[in-house]
C-alpha positions as CSV (number, residue, x, y, z in Angstrom):
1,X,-7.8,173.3,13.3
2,X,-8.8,171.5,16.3
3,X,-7.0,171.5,20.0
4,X,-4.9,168.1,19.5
5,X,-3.3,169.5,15.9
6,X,-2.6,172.8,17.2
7,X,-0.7,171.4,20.1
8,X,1.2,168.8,17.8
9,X,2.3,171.2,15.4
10,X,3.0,174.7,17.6
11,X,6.0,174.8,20.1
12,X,4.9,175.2,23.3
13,X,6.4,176.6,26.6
14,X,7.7,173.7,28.6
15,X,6.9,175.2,31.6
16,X,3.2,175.3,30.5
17,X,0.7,172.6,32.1
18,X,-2.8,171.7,31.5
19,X,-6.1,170.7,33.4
20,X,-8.3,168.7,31.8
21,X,-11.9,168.6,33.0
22,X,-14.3,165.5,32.2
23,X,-18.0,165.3,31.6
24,X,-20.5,162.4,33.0
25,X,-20.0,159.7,30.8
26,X,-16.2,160.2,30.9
27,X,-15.5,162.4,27.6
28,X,-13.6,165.6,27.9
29,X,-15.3,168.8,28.1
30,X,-12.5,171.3,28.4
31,X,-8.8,171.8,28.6
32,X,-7.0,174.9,30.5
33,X,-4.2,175.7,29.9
34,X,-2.0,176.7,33.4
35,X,0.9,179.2,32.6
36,X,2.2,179.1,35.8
37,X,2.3,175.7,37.4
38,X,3.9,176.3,40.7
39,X,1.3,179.4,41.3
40,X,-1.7,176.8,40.7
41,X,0.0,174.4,43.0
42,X,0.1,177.1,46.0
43,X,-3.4,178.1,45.7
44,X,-4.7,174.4,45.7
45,X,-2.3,172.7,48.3
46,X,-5.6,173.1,50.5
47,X,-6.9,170.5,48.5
48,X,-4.6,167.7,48.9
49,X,-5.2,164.8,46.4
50,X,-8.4,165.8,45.6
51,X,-6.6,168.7,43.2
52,X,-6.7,168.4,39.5
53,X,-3.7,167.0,38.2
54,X,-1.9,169.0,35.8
55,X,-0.6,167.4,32.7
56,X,2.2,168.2,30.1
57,X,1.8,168.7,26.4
58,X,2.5,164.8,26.0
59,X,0.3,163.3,28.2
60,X,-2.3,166.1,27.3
61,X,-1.9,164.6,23.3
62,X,-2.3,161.6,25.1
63,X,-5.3,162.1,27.0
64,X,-6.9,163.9,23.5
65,X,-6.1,161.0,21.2
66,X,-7.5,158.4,23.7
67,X,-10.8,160.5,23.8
68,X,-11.3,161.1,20.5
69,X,-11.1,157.4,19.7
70,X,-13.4,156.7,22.5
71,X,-15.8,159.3,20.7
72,X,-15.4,157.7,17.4
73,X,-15.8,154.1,18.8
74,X,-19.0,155.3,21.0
75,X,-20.4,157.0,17.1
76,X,-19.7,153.6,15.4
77,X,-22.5,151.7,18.4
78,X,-25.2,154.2,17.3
């Protein structure tokens, strides 16, 4: 079971947030999950706008779906 069917399936916390991190060509390379969201935001209020944005579990299946169609469309070109 990959990331994007374990999140649509399992209940999570709504309090829970995610990072996502991006490689060179745009893809994502890795998702953390944040338990608590208004701990991260203390520690990185230093770095203004330049923070990671943290995402909810709808914009996260979001984020997965449109990458994994990228993925598949950038497959299909080779």
């Amino acid at each position: 079971m990959n990331y994007l069917t374990h999140l649509k399936k399992n209940e999570q916390s709504e309090d829970n947030r995610w990072i996502v991190k991006y490689n060179k060509e745009g893809f994502v390379k890795e998702v953390k999950l944040i338990y608590n969201p208004v701990e991260y935001y203390k520690l990185n209020m230093h770095k203004g706008k330049n923070a990671r944005p943290l995402h909810n579990k709808n914009v996260l299946i979001k984020i997965l779906e449109n990458d994994k169609t990228r993925r598949n469309t950038k497959m299909e070109k080779i």
